[in-house]
Backbone as JSON, one array per atom type, in Angstrom:
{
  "sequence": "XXXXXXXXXXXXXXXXXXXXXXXXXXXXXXXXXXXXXXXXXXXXXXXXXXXXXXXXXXXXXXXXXXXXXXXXXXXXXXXXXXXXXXXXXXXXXXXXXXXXXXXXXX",
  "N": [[10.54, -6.17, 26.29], [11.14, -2.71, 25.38], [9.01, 0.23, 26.43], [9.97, 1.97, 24.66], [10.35, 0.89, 22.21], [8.74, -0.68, 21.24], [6.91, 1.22, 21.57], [7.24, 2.32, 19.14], [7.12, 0.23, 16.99], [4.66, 0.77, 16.69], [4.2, 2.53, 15.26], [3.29, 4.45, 12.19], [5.74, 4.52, 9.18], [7.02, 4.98, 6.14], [6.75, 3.04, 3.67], [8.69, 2.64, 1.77], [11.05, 3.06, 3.03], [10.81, 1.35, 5.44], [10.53, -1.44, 3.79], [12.03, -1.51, 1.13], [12.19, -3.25, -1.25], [9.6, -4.57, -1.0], [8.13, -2.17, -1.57], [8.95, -1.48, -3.73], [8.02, -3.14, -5.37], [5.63, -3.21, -5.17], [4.88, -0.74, -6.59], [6.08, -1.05, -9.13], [4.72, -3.19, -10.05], [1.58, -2.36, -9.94], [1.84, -0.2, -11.81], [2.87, -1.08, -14.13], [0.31, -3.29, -14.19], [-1.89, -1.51, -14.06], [-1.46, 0.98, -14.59], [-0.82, 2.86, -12.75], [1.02, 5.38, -11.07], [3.2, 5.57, -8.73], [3.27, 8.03, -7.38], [0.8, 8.58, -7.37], [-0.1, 7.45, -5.03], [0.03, 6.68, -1.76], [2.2, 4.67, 0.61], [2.32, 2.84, 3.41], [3.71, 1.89, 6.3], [3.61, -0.54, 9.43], [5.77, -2.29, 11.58], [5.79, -5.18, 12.92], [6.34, -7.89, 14.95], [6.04, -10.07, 13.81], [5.61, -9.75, 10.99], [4.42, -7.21, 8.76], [2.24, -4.9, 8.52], [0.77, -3.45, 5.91], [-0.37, -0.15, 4.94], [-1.73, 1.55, 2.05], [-2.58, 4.26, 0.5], [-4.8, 6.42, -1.47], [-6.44, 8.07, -4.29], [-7.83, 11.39, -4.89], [-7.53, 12.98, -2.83], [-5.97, 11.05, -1.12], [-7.62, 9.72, 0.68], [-8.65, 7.25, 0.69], [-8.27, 4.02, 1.33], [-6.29, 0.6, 1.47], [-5.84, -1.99, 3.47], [-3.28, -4.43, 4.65], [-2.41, -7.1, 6.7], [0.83, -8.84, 6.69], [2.09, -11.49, 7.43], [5.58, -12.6, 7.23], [5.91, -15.15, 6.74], [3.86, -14.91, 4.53], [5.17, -12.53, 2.98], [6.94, -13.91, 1.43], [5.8, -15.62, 0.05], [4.84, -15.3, -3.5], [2.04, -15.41, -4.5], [0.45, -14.28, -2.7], [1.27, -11.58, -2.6], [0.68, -10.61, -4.86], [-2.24, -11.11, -5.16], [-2.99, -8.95, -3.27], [-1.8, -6.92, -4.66], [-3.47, -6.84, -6.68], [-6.21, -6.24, -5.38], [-5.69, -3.87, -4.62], [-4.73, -2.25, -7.17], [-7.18, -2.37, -8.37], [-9.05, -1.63, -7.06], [-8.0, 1.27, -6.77], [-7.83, 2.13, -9.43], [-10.85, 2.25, -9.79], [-11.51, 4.58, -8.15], [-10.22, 6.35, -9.3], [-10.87, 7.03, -11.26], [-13.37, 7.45, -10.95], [-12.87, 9.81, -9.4], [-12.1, 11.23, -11.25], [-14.63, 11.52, -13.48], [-16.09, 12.92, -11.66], [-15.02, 15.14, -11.54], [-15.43, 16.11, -13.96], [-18.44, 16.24, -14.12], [-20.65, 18.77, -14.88]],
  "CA": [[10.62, -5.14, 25.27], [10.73, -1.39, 26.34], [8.45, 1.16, 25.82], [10.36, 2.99, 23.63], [10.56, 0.22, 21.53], [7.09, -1.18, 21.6], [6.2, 2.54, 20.8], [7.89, 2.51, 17.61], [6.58, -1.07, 16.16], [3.33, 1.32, 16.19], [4.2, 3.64, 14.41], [3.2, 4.17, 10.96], [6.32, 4.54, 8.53], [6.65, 5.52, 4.73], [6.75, 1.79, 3.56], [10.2, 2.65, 1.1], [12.06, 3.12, 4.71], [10.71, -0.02, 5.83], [10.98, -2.44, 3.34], [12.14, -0.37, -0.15], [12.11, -4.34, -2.01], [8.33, -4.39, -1.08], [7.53, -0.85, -2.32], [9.35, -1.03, -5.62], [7.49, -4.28, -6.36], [4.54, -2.93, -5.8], [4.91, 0.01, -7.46], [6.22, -1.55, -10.16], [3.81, -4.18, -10.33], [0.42, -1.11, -10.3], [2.41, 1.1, -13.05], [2.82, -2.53, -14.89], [-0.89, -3.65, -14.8], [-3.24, -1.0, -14.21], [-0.57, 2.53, -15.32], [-0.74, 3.61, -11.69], [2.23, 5.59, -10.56], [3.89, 5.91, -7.24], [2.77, 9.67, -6.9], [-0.92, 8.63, -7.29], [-0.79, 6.76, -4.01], [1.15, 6.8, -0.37], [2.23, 3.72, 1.04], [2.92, 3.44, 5.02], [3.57, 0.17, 7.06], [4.03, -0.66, 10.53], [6.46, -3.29, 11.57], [5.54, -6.02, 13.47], [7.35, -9.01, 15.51], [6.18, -11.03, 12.99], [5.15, -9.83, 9.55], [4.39, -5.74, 8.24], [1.15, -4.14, 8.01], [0.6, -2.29, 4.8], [-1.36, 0.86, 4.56], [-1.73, 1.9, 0.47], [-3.83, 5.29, 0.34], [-5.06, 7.14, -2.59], [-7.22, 9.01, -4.48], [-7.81, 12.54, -5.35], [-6.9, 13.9, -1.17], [-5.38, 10.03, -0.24], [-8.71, 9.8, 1.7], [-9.07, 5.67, 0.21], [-7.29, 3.21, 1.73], [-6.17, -0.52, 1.41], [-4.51, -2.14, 4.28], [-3.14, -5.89, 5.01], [-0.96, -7.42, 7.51], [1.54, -9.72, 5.93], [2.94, -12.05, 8.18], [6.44, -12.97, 7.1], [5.57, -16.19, 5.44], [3.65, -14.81, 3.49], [6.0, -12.09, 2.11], [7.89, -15.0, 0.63], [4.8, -15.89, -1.12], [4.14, -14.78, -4.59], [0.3, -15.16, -5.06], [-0.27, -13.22, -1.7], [1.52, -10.11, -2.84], [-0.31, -10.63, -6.53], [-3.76, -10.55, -4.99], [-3.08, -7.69, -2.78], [-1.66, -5.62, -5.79], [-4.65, -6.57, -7.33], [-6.69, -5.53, -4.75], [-4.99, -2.24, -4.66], [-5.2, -1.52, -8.16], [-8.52, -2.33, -8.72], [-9.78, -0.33, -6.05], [-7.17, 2.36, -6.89], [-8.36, 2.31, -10.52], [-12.38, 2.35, -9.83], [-11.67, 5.66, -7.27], [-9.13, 7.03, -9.82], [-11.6, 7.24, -12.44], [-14.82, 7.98, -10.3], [-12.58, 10.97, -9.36], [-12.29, 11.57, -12.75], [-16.08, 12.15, -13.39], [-16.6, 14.01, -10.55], [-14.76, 16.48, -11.87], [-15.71, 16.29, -15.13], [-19.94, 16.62, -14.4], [-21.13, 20.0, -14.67]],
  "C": [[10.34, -3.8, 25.93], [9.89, -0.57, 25.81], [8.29, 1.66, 24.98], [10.35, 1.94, 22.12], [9.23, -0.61, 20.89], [6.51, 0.32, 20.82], [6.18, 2.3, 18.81], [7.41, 1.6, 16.53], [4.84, -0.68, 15.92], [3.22, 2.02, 15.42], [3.92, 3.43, 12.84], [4.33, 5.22, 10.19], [6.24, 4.24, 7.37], [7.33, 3.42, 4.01], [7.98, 1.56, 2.21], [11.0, 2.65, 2.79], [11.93, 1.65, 5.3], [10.72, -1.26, 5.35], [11.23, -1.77, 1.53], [11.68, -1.79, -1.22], [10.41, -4.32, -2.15], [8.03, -3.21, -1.38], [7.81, -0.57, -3.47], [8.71, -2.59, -6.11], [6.31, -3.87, -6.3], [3.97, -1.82, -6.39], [4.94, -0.33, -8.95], [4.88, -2.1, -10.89], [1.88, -3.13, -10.71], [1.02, -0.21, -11.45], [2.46, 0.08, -14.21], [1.46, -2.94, -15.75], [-1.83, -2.34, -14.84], [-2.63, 0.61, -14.53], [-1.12, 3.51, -13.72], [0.36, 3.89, -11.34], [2.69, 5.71, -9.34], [3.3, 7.12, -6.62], [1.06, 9.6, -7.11], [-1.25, 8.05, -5.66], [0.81, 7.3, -2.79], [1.07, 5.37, -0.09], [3.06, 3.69, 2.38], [2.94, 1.3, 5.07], [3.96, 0.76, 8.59], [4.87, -2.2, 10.69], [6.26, -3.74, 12.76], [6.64, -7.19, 14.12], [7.17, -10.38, 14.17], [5.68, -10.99, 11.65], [5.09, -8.18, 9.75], [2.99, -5.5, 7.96], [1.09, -2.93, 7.33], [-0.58, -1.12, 4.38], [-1.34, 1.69, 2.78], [-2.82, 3.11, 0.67], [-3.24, 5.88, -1.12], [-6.09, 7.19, -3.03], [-7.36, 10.24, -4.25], [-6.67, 13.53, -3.6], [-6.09, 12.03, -0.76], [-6.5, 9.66, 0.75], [-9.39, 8.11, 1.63], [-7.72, 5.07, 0.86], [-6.97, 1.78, 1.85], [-5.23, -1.05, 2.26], [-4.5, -3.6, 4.01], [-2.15, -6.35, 6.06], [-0.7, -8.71, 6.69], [2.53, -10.57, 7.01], [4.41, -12.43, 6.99], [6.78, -14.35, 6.15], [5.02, -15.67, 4.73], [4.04, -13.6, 2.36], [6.83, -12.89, 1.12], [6.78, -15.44, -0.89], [4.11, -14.85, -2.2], [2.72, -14.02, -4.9], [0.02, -14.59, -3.83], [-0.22, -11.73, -1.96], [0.92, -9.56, -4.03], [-1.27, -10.38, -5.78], [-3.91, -8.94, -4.09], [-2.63, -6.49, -4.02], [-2.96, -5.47, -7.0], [-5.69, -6.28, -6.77], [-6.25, -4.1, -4.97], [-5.23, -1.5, -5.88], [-6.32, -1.64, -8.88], [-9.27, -1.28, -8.09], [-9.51, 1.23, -6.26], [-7.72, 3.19, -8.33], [-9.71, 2.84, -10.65], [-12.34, 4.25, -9.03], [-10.77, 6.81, -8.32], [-10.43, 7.76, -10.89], [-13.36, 7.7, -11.69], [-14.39, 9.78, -9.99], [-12.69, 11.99, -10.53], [-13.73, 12.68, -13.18], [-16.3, 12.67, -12.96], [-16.23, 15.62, -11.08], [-15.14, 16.99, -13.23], [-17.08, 16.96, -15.46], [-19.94, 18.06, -14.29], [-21.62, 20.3, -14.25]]
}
């Protein structure tokens, strides 16, 4: 593998570019259960030889972050991508709403 190529499987990319099927499900799937939208969060990946590591940030600056690597089998699988979206929007939810307050105290 060359350099240049090797470089690139490091890189972190906007995770619609890299797999758009996985970013509109889990968009979907957070605007679904917990009324999180797309523009509340960023979602990056890096692509791997053998599965995608997902970076999910958000909150008020994007300064929260939820990652996972997903090997390849287990993109296929259902209940892996369910618990990670429920990871995500739990976490996403608790920071959404702490933000909330923050701004709210006097």
């Amino acid at each position: 593998m060359s350099n240049k190529t090797k470089k690139s499987q490091n890189q972190v990319r906007s995770l619609i570019s890299v797999s758009p099927k996985l970013y509109r499900y889990i968009t979907s799937e957070l605007e679904k259960r917990y009324h999180i939208h797309s523009y509340d969060l960023q979602a990056g990946a890096i692509t791997k030889e053998n599965g995608i590591h997902i970076f999910v940030r958000f909150g008020e600056h994007y300064n929260h972050e939820k990652d996972q690597f997903l090997t390849n089998e287990m993109l296929e699988d259902e209940k892996v991508l369910e618990t990670f979206v429920e990871e995500v929007g739990e976490a996403c939810k608790q920071v959404m709403i702490d933000d909330y307050f923050n701004k709210m105290a006097p």
